[in-house]
N, C-alpha and C positions, 0 to 999 in steps of 0.2 A: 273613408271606407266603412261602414255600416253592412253591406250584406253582400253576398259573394252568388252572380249570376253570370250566364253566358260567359269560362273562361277560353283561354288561347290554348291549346293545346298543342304539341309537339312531342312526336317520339323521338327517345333517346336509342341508346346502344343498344344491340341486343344483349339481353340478361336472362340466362334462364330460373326459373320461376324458384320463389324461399318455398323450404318447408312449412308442415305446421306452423313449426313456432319460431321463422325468421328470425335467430337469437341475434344473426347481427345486421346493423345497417352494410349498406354496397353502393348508395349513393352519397349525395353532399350538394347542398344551395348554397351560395350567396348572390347580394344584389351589390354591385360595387358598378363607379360609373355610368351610371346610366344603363348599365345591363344586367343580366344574370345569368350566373356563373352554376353551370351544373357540373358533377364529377362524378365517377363512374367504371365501369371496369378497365381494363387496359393501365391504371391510373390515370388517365390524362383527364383534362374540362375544357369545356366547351362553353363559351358565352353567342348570349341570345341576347334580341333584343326584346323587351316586353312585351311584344305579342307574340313570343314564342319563335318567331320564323328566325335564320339563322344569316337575315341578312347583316352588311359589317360588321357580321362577329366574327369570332377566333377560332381552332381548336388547339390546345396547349399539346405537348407532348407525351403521349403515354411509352409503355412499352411492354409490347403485346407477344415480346417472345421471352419472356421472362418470370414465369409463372405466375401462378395466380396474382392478381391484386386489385383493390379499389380506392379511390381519390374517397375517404369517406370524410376530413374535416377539414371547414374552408373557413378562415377569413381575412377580411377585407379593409382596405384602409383606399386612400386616396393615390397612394403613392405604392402601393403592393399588393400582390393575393398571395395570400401563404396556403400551401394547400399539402395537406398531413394521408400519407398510404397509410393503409393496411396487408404487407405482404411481404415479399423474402425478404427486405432488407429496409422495410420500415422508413420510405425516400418522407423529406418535408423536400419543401422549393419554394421558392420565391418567385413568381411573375409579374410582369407586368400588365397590369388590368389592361391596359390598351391594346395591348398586341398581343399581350399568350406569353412573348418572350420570356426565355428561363435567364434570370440571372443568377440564380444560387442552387443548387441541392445540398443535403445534406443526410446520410445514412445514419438511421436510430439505432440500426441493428450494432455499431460499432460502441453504441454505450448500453443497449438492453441485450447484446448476443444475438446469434442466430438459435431460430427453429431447430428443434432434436428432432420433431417431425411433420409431415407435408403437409396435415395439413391445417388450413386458413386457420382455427382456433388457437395454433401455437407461433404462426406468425408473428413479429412486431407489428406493434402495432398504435398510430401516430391516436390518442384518441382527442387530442381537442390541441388548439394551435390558438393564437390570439395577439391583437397588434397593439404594444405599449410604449405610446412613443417612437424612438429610433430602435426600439426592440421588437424582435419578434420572440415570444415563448412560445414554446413546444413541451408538452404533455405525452412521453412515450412510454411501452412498456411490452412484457413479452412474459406468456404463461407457460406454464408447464406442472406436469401433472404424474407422479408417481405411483396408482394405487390409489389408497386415501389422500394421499398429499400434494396439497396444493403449495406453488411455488411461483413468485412475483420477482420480476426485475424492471425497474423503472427508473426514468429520468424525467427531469424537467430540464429544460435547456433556454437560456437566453441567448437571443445571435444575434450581431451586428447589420447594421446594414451590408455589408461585403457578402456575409455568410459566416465569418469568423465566431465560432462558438467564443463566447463571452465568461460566461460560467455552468456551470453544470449542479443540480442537487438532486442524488442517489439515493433511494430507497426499496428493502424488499416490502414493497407495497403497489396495488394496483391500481394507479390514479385513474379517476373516471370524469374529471373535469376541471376546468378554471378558469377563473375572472380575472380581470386587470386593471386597476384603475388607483391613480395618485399615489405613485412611486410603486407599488403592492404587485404582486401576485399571488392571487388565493387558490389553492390547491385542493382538490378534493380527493380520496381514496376511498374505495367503497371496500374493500377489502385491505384489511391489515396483516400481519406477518406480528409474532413475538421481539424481534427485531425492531416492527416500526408502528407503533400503535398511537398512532397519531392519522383522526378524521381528515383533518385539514390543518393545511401549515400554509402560513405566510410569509412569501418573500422579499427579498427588497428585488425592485426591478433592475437595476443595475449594476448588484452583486452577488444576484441569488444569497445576501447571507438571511439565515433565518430568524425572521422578527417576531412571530408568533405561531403557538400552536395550540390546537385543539381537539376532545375528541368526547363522547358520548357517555364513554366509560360503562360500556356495556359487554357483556360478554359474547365471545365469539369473534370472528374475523370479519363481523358486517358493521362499518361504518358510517360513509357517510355517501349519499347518492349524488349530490349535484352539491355548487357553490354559487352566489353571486353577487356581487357588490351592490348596496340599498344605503342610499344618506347617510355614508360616512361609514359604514358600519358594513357585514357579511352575513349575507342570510346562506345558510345551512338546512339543506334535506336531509334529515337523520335516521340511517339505516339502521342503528345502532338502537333507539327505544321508539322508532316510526312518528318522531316527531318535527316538528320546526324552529329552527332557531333565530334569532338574530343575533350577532357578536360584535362587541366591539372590536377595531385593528387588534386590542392584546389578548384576544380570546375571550373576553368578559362576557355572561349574559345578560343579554338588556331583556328578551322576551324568549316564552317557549310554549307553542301550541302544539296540542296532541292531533297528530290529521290522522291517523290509521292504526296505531297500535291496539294492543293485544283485548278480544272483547269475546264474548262466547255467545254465538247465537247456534241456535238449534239443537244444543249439545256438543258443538264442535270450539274448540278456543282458535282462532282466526284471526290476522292480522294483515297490512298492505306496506310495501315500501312506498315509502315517498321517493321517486324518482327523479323528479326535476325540480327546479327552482328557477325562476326570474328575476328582476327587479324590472317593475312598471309602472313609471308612473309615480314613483315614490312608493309603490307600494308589493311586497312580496308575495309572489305568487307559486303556489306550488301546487306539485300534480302527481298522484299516487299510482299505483302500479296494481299486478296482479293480487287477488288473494293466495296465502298461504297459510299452514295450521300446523299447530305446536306438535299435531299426532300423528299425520297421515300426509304423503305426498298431494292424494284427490279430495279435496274436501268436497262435501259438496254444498255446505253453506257459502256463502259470499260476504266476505266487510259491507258495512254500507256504507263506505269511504273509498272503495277501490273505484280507479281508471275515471278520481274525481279531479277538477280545478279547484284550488280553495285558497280565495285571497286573502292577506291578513293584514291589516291597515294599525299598526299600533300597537299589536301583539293581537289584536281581536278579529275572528274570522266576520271578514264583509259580505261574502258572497261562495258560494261553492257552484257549481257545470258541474256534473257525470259526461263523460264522454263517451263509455259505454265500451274503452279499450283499451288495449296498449298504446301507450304515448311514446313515440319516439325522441320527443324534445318539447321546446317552445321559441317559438319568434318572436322577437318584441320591437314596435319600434314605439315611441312615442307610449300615448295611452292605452295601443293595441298590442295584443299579441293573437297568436295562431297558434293552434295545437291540431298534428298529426297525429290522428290514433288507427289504432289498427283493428286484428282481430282482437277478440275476447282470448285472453289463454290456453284458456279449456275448453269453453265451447265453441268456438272456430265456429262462430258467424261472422260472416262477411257484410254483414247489415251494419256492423260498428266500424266497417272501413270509412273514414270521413276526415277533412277537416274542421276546425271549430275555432271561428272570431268570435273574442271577445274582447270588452273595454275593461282597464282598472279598476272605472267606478260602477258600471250602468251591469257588470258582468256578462251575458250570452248577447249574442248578439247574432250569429246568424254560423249556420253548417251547411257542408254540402259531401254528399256520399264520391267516396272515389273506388272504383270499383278493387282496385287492387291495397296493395297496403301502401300508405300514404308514411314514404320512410322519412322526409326530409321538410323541411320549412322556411323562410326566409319572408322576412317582409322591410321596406324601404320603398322610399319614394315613390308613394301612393298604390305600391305593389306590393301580391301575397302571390309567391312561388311556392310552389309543393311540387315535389316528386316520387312520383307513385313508379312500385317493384311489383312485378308479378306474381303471384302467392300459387300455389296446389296444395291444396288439403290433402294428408295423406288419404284419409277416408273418404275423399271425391273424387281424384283422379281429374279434376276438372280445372285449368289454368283460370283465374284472375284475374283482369288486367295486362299493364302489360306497362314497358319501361318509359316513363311518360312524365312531361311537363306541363304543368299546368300554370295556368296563369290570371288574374284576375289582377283588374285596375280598376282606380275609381275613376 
């Protein structure tokens, strides 16, 4: 797959339209079995078959009288879909990819607490789930907010094939992702607490006890934005100095590139989070986020590193893409990955709605505009799935898109 023309298209649930600044996802992809798996309000998913239409597929179990919620983290394995809520009581479950079938649930909210209040931002909330071996981990946590004060309660959870929680490891920290591979779990937390100032911690996958930890050692509560496992090793998005890491398993650093940190253009001091991280290919790839500035909420200058791809092959940047927006993630399989971006932050053009292929080595490779915001990605056998959310500008009054699957094959 080289260029993305003519996809499949299908509508999803009905979703009413994000604000400005869609601060959180409401969908979820994967591609497992031969199909793909979307998720969506109500909780439940729905598997398709690659050209979108919804023949011998499934729809899993939502439930739709139970206040808010969304299927927002999916993944996939041969033998299960684990699929992580956002909502009163923070469900993960276990399906089976062929049928929908539930074999497991499991309530976050019984190790992060219930919401003090209604709504969606103080719900549990599952934000990344991942399949290791006969383990499944889960990534949960629950905010709350005092005035000035911010307050984190989190779990990471290993669970058996039954459902039977395994082990548990507790922190007031706000994990925002993790990887899995060769006994490990690498944990990311973008937000720390005094209590727990550790970016990323690593666990053993079979006892969650704690093998390694690391962290930026920079000041404030911003750490680290994404994690993921590259040749033995853990590359790191660091919220903490807006750089990139690679680590060894005991936290060692092997390399550290500056993608966005702190630089003064126009009189303004201005910087970008690095928000995501891949492994592609052998090689790491990361993707920076909005500007922001040491003085002022609205800056009006721009990093010229934001809402960029920037691969680093050896510690040395190969290749940089501008996407031209907010990235919600990245998909990878093989030498490819896909990146859904959105609006600009601030200036809420909807011309930077798009998705964007590219290779490890050859970098850009081809984009296509999706009218609404392109919240979700997945790519696998010889398929790139994105699903696009409806967007209204406060200052247009005018809907976006609309809740949709898209679909492209080679």
């Amino acid at each position: 797959m080289s260029t993305l023309a003519d996809p499949a298209r299908r509508l999803l649930d009905d979703l009413p339209p994000a604000g400005s600044r869609h601060n959180w996802s409401r969908s979820a992809v994967s591609i497992v079995d031969g199909r793909i798996v979307t998720g969506g309000p109500d909780g439940h998913v729905t598997a398709h078959h690659p050209d979108a239409t919804p023949v011998d597929g499934w729809t899993g179990p939502g439930d739709s009288a139970a206040g808010e919620r969304y299927a927002v983290s999916l993944a996939a394995a041969a033998d299960r879909l684990v699929v992580g809520q956002r909502g009163p009581d923070g469900r993960v479950a276990v399906l089976s990819p062929a049928t929908g079938a539930v074999r497991w649930r499991h309530e976050t909210s019984a190790d992060v607490g219930t919401a003090s209040r209604e709504s969606l931002l103080f719900q549990p909330y599952v934000v990344d789930v991942a399949v290791a071996g006969d383990t499944t981990v889960v990534a949960a946590r629950r905010y709350e907010r005092d005035g000035d004060e911010r307050t984190w309660s989190s779990v990471v959870l290993g669970i058996d094939p039954d459902g039977t929680v395994r082990w548990r490891y507790h922190a007031r920290a706000s994990p925002i992702s993790l990887a899995a591979d060769d006994g490990r779990v690498a944990v990311a937390y973008n937000r720390c607490s005094a209590d727990h100032v550790h970016g990323l911690v690593v666990l053993d996958t079979d006892s969650g006890t704690l093998l390694a930890n690391w962290d930026p050692g920079t000041e404030g509560d911003r750490r680290v934005g994404d994690v993921a496992v590259l040749d033995g090793g853990i590359a790191v998005a660091s919220h903490g100095d807006k750089h990139g890491y690679l680590l060894d398993h005991d936290g060692g650093e092997r390399w550290r590139v500056d993608l966005a940190s702190e630089r003064s253009v126009d009189g303004e001091t201005v910087y970008a989070y690095p928000t995501h991280v891949a492994a592609v290919d052998g090689t790491a790839v990361f993707v920076t986020g909005n500007t922001f500035a040491a003085s002022t909420r609205d800056p009006d200058a721009r990093h010229p590193r934001e809402h960029t791809v920037v691969a680093v092959d050896g510690g040395d940047v190969a290749w940089t893409h501008e996407v031209g927006g907010f990235a919600r993630g990245v998909a990878v399989d093989g030498s490819l990955l896909a990146v859904p971006s959105a609006q600009h932050f601030r200036e809420r053009s909807a011309d930077t709605h798009a998705v964007h292929l590219l290779d490890s080595a050859r970098g850009h490779l081809d984009s296509q505009p999706i009218p609404g915001i392109a919240s979700a990605a997945a790519l696998g056998d010889g398929t790139l799935a994105v699903v696009e959310e409806p967007v209204e500008y406060h200052d247009e009054g005018v809907t976006r898109g609309a809740h949709r699957l898209h679909v492209w094959r080679d």
